[in-house]
PDB file of the backbone (N, CA, C, O) and the ligand in Angstrom, with CONECT records:
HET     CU  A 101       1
ATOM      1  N   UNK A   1      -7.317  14.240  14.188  1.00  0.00           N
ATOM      2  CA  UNK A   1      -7.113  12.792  14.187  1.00  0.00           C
ATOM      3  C   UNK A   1      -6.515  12.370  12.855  1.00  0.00           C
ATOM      4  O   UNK A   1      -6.933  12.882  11.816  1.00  0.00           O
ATOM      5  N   UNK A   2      -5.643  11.541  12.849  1.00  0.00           N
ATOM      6  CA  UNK A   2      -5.334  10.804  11.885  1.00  0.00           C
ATOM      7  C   UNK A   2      -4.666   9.539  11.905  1.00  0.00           C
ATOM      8  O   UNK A   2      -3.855   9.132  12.737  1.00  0.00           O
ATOM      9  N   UNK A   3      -5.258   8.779  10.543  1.00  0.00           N
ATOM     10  CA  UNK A   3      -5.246   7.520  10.623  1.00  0.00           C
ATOM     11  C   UNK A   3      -4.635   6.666   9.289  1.00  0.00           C
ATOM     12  O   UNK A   3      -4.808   6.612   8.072  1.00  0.00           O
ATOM     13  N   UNK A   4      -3.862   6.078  10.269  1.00  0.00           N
ATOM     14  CA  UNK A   4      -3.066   5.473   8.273  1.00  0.00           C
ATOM     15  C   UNK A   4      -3.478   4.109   8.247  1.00  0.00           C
ATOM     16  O   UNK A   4      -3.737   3.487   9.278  1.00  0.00           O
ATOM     17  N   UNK A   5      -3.547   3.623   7.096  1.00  0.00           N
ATOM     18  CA  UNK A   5      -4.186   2.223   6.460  1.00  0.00           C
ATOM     19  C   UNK A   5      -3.182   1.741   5.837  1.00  0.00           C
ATOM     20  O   UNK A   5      -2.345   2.605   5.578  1.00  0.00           O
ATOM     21  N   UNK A   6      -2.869   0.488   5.416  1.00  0.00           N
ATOM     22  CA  UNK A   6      -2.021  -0.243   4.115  1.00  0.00           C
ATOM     23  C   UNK A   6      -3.140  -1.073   3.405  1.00  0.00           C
ATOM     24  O   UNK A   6      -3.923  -1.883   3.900  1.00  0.00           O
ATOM     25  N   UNK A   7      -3.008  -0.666   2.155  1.00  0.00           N
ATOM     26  CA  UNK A   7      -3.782  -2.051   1.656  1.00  0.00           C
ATOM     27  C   UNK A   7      -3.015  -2.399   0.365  1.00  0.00           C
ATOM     28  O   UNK A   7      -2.188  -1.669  -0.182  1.00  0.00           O
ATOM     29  N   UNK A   8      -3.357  -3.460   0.011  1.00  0.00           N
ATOM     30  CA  UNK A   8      -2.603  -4.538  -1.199  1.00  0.00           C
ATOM     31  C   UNK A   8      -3.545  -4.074  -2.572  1.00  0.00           C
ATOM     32  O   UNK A   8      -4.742  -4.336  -2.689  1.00  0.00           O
ATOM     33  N   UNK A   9      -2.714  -3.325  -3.578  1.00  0.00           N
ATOM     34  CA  UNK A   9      -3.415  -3.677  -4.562  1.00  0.00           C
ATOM     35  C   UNK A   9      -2.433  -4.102  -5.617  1.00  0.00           C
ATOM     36  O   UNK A   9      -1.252  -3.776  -5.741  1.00  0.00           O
ATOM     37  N   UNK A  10      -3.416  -5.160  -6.590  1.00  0.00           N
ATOM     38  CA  UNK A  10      -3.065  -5.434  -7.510  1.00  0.00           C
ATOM     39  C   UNK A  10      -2.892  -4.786  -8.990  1.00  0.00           C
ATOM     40  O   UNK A  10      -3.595  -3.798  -9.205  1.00  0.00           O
ATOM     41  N   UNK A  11      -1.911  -5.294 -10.190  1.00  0.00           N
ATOM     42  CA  UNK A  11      -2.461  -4.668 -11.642  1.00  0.00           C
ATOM     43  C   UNK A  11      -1.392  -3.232 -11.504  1.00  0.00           C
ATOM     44  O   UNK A  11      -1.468  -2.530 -12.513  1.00  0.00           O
ATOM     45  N   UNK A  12      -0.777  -2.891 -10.821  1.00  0.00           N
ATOM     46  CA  UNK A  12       0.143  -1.948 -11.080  1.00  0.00           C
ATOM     47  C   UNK A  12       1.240  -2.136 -11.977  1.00  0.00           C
ATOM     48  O   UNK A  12       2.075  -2.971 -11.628  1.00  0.00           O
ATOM     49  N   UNK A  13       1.406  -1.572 -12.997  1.00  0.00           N
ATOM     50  CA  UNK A  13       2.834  -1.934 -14.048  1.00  0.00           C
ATOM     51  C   UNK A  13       3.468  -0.399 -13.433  1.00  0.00           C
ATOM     52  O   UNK A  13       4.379  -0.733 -12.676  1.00  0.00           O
ATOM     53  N   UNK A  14       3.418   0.347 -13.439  1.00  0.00           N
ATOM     54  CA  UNK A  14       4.288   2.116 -14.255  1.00  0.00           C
ATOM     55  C   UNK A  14       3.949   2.772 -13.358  1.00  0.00           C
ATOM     56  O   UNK A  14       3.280   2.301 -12.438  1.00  0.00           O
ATOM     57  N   UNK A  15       4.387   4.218 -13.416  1.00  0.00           N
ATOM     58  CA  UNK A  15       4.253   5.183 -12.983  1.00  0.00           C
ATOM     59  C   UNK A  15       2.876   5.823 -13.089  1.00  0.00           C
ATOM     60  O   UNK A  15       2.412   6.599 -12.254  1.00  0.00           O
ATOM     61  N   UNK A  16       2.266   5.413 -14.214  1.00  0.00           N
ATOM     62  CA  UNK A  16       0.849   5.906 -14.734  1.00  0.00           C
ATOM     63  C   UNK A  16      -0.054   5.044 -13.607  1.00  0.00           C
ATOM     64  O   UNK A  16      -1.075   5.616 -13.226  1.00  0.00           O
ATOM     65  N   UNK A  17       0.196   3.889 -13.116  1.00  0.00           N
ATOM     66  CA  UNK A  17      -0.827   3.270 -12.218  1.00  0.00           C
ATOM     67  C   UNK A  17      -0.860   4.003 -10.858  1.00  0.00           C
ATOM     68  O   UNK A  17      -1.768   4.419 -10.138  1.00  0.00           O
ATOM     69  N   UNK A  18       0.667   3.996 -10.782  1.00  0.00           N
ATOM     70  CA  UNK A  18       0.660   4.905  -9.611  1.00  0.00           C
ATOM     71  C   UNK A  18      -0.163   5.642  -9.023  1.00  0.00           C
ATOM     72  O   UNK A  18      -0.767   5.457  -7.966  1.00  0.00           O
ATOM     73  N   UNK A  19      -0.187   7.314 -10.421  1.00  0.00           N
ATOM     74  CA  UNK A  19      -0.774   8.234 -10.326  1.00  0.00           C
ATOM     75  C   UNK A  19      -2.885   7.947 -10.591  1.00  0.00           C
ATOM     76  O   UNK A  19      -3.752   8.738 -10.219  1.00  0.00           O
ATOM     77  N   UNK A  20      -3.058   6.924 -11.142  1.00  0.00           N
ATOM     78  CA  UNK A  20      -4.381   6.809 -11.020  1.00  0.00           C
ATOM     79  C   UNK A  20      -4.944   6.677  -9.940  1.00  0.00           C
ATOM     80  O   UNK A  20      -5.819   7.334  -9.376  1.00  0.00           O
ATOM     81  N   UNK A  21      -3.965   5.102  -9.478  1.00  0.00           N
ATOM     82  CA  UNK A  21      -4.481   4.913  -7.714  1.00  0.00           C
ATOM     83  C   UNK A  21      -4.467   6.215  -6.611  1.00  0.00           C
ATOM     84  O   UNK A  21      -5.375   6.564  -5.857  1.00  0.00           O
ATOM     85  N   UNK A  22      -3.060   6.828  -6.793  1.00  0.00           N
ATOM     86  CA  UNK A  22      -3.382   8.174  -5.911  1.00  0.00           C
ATOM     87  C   UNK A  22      -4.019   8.866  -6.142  1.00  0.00           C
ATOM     88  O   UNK A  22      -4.217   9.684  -5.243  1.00  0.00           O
ATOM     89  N   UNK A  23      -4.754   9.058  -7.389  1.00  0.00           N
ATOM     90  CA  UNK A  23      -5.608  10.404  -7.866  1.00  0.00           C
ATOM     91  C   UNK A  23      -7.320   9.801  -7.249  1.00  0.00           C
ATOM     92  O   UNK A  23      -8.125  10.406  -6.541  1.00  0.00           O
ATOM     93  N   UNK A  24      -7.390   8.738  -7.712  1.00  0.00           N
ATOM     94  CA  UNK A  24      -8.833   8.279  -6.735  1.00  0.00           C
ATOM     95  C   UNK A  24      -8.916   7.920  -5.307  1.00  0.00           C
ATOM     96  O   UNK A  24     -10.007   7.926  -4.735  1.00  0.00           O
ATOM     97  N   UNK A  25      -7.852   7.616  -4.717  1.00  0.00           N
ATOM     98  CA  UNK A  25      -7.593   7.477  -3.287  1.00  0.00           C
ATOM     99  C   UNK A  25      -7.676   9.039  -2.619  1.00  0.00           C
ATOM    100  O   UNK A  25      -8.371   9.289  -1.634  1.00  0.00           O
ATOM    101  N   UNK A  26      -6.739  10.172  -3.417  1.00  0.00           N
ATOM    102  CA  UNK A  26      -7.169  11.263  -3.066  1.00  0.00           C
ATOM    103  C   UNK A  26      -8.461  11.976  -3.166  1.00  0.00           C
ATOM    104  O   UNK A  26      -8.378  13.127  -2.738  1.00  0.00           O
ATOM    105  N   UNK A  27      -9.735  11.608  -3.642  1.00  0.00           N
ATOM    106  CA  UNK A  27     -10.985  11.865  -3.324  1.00  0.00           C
ATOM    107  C   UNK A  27     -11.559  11.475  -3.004  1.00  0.00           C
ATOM    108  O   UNK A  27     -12.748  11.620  -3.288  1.00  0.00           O
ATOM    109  N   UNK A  28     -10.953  10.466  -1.929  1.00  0.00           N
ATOM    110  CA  UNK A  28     -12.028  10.351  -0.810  1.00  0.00           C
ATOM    111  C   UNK A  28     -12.294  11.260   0.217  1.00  0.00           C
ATOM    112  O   UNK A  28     -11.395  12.059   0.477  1.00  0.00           O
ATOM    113  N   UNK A  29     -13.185  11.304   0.765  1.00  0.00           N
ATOM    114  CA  UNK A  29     -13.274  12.493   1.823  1.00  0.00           C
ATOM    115  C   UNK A  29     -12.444  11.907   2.907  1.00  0.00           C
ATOM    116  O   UNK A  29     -12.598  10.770   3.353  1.00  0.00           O
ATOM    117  N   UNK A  30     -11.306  13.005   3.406  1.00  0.00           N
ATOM    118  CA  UNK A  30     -10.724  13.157   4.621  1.00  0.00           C
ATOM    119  C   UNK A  30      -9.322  12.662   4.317  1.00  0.00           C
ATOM    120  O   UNK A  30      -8.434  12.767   5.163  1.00  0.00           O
ATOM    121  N   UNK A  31      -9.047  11.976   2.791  1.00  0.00           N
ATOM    122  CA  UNK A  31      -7.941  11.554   2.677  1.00  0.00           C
ATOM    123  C   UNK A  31      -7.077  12.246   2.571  1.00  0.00           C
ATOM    124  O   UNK A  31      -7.042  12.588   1.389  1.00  0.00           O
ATOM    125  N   UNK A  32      -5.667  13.065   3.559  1.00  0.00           N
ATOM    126  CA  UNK A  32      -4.841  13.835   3.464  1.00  0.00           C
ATOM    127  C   UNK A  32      -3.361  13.354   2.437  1.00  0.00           C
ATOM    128  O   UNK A  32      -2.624  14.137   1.837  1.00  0.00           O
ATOM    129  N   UNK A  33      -3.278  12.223   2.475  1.00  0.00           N
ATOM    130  CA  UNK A  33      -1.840  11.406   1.981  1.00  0.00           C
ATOM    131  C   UNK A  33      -2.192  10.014   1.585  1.00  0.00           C
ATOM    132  O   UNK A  33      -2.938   9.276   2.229  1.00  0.00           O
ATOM    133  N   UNK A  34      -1.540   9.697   0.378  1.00  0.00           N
ATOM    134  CA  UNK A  34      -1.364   8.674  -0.463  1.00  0.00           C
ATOM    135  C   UNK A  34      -0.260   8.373  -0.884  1.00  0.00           C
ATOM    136  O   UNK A  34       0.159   9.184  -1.709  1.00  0.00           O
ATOM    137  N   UNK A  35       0.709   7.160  -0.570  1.00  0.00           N
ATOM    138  CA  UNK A  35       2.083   6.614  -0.856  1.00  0.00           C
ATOM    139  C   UNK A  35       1.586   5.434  -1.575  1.00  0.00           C
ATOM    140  O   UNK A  35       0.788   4.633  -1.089  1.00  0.00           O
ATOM    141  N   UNK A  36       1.953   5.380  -2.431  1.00  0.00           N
ATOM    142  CA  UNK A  36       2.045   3.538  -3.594  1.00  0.00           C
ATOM    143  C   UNK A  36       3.366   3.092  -3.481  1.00  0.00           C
ATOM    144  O   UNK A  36       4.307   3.876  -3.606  1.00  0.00           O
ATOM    145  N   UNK A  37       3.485   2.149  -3.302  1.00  0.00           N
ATOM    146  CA  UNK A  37       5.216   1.410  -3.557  1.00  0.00           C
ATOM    147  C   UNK A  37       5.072   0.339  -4.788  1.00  0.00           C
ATOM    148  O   UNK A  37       4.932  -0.847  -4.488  1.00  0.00           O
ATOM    149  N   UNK A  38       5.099   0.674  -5.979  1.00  0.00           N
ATOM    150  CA  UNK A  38       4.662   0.358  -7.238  1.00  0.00           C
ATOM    151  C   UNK A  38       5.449  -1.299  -6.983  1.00  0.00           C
ATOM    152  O   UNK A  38       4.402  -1.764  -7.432  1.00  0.00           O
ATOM    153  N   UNK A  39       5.977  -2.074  -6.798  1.00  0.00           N
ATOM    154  CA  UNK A  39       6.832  -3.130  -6.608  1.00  0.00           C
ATOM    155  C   UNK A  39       5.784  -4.161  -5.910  1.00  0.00           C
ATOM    156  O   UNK A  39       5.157  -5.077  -6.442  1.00  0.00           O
ATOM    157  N   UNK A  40       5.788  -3.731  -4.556  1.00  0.00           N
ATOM    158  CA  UNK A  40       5.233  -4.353  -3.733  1.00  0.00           C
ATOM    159  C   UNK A  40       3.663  -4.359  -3.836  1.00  0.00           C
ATOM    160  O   UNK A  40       2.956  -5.349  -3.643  1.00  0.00           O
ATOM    161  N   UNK A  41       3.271  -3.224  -4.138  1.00  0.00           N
ATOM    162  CA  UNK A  41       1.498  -2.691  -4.309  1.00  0.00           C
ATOM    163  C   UNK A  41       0.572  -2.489  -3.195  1.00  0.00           C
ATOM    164  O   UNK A  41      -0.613  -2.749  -2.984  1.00  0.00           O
ATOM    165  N   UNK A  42       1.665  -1.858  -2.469  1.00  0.00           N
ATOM    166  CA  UNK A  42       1.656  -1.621  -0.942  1.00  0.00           C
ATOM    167  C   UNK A  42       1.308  -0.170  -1.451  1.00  0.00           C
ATOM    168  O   UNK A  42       1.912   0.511  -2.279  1.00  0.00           O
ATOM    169  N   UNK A  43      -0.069   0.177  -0.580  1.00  0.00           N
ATOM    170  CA  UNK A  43      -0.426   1.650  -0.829  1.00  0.00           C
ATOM    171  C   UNK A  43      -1.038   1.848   0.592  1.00  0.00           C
ATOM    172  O   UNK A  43      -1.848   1.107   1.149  1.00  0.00           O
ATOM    173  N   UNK A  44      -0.342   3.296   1.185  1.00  0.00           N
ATOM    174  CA  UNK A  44      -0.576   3.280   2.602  1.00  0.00           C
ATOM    175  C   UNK A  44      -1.543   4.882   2.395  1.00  0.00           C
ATOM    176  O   UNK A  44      -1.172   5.782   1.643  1.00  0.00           O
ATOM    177  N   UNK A  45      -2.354   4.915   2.940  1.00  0.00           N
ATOM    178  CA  UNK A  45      -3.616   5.967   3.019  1.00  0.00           C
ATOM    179  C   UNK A  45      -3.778   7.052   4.395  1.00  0.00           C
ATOM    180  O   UNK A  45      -4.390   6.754   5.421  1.00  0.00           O
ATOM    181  N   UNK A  46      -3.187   8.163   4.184  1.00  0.00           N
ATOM    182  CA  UNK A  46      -3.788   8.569   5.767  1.00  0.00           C
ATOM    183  C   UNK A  46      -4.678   9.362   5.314  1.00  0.00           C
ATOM    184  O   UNK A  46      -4.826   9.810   4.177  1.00  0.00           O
ATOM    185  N   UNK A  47      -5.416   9.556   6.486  1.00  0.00           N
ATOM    186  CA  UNK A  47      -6.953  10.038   6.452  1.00  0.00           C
ATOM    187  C   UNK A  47      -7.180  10.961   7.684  1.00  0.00           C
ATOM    188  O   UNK A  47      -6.234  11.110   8.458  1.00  0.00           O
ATOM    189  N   UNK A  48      -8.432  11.629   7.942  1.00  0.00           N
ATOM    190  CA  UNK A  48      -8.952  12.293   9.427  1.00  0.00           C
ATOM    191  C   UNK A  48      -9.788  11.303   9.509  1.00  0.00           C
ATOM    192  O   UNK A  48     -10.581  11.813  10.301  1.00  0.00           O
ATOM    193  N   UNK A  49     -10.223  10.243   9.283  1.00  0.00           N
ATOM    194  CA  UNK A  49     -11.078   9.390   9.614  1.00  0.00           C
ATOM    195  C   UNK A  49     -10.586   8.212   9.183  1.00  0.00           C
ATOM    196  O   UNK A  49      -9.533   7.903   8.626  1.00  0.00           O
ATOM    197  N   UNK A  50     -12.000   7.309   9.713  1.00  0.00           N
ATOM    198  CA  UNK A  50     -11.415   6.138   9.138  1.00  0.00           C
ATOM    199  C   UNK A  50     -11.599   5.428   8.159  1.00  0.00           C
ATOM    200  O   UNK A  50     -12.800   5.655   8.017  1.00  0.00           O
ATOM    201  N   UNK A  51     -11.406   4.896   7.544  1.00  0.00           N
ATOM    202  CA  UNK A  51     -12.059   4.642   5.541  1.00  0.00           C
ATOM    203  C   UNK A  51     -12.814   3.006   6.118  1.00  0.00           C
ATOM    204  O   UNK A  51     -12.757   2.302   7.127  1.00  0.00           O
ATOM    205  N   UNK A  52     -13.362   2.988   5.048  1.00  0.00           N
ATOM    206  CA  UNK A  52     -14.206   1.748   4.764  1.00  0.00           C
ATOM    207  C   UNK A  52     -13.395   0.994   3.477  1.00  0.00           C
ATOM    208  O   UNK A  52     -13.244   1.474   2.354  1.00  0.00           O
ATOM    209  N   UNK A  53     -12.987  -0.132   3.889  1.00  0.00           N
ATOM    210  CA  UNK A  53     -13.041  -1.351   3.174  1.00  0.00           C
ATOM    211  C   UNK A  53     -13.689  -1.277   1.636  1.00  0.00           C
ATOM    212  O   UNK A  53     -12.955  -1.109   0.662  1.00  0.00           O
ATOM    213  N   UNK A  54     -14.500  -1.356   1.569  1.00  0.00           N
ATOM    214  CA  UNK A  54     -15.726  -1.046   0.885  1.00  0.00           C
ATOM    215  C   UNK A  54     -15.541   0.976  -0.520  1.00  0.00           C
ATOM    216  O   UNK A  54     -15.484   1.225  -1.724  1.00  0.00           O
ATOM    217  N   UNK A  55     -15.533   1.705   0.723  1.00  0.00           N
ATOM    218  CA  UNK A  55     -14.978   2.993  -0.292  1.00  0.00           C
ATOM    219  C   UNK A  55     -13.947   2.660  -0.887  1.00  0.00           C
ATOM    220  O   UNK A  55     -14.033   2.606  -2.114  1.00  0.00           O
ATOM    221  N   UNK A  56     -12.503   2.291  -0.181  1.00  0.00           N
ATOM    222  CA  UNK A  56     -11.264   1.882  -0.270  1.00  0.00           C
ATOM    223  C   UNK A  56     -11.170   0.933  -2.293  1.00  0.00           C
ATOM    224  O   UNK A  56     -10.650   1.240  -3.366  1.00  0.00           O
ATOM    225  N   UNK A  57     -11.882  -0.053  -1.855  1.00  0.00           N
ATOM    226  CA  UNK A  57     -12.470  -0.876  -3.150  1.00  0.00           C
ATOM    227  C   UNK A  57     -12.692  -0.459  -4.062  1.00  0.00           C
ATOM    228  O   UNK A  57     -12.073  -0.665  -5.106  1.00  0.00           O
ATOM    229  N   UNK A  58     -13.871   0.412  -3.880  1.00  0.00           N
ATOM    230  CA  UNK A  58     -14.437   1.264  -4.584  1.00  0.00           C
ATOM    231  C   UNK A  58     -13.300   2.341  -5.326  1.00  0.00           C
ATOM    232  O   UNK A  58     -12.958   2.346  -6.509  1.00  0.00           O
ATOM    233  N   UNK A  59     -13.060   2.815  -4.743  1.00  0.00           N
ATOM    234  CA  UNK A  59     -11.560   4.005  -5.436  1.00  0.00           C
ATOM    235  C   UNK A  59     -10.766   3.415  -6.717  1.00  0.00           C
ATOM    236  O   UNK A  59     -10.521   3.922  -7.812  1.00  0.00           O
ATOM    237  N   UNK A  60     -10.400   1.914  -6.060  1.00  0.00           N
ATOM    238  CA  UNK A  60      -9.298   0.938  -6.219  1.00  0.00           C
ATOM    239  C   UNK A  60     -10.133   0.921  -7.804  1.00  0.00           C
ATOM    240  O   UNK A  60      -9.717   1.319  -8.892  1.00  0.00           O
ATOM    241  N   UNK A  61     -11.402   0.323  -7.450  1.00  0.00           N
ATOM    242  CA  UNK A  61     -11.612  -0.832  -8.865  1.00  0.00           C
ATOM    243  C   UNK A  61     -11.650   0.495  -9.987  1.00  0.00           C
ATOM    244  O   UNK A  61     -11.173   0.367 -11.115  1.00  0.00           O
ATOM    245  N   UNK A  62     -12.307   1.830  -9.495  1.00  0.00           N
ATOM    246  CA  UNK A  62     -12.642   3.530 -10.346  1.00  0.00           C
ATOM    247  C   UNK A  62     -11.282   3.500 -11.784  1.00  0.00           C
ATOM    248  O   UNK A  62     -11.275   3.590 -13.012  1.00  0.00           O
ATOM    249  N   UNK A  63     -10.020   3.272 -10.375  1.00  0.00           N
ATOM    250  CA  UNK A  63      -8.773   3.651 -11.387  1.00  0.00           C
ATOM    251  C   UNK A  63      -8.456   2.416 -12.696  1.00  0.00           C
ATOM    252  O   UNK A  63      -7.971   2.586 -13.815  1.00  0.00           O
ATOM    253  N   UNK A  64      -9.006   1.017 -11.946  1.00  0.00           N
ATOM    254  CA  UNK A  64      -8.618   0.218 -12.873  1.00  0.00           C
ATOM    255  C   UNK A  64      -7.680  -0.934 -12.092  1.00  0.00           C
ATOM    256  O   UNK A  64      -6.763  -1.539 -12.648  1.00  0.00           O
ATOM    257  N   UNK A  65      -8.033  -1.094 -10.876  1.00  0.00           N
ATOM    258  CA  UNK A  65      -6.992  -2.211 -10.541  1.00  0.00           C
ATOM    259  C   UNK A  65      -7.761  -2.767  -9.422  1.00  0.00           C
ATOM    260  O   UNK A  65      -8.856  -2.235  -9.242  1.00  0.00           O
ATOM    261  N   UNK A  66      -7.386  -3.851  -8.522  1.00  0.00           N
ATOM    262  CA  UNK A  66      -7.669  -4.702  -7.596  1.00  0.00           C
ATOM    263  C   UNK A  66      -7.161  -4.678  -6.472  1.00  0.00           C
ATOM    264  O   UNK A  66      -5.938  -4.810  -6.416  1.00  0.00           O
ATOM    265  N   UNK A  67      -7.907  -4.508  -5.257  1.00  0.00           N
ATOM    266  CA  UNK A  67      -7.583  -4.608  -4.014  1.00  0.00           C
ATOM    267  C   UNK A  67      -7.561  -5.738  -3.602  1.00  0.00           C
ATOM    268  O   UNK A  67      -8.521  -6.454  -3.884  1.00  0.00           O
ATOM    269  N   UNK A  68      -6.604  -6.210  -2.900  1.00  0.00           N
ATOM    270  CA  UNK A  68      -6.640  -7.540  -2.039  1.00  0.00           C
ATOM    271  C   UNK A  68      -7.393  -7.425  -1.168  1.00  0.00           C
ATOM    272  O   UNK A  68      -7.611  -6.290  -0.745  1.00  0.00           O
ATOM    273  N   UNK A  69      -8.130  -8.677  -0.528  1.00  0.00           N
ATOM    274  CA  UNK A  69      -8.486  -8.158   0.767  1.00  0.00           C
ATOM    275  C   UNK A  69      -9.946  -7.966   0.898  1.00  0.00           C
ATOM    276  O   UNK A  69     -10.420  -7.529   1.946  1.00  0.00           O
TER     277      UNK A  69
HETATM  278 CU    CU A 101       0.761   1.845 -15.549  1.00  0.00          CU2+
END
């Protein structure tokens, strides 16, 4: 199974935000793929499951930035 998400985050400047948000998005359990579109702050998540809102947040606020939503 797999399942892709978009969510909005905020506080991205660089390439360095980028790689934070993907580096904590990638330990979540089941998360296979992480895309950021540093511009927009459009970060799309696929997974074998389905994430929580809540973990999702959680990841988000770890690296240093804000989820919409
Ligand atoms: Cu940065």
């Amino acid at each position: 199974m797999s399942v892709t998400a978009t969510f909005t985050v905020t506080g991205m400047t660089c390439g360095h935000c980028v790689s934070s948000v993907t580096e904590e998005l990638t330990e979540l359990d089941g998360v296979t793929d992480v895309a950021v579109e540093l511009d927009s702050g459009a970060v799309t998540v696929t997974s074998t499951r389905e994430l929580s809102q809540a973990e999702v947040k959680a990841a988000i606020t770890t690296a240093g930035y804000d989820l919409v939503g």
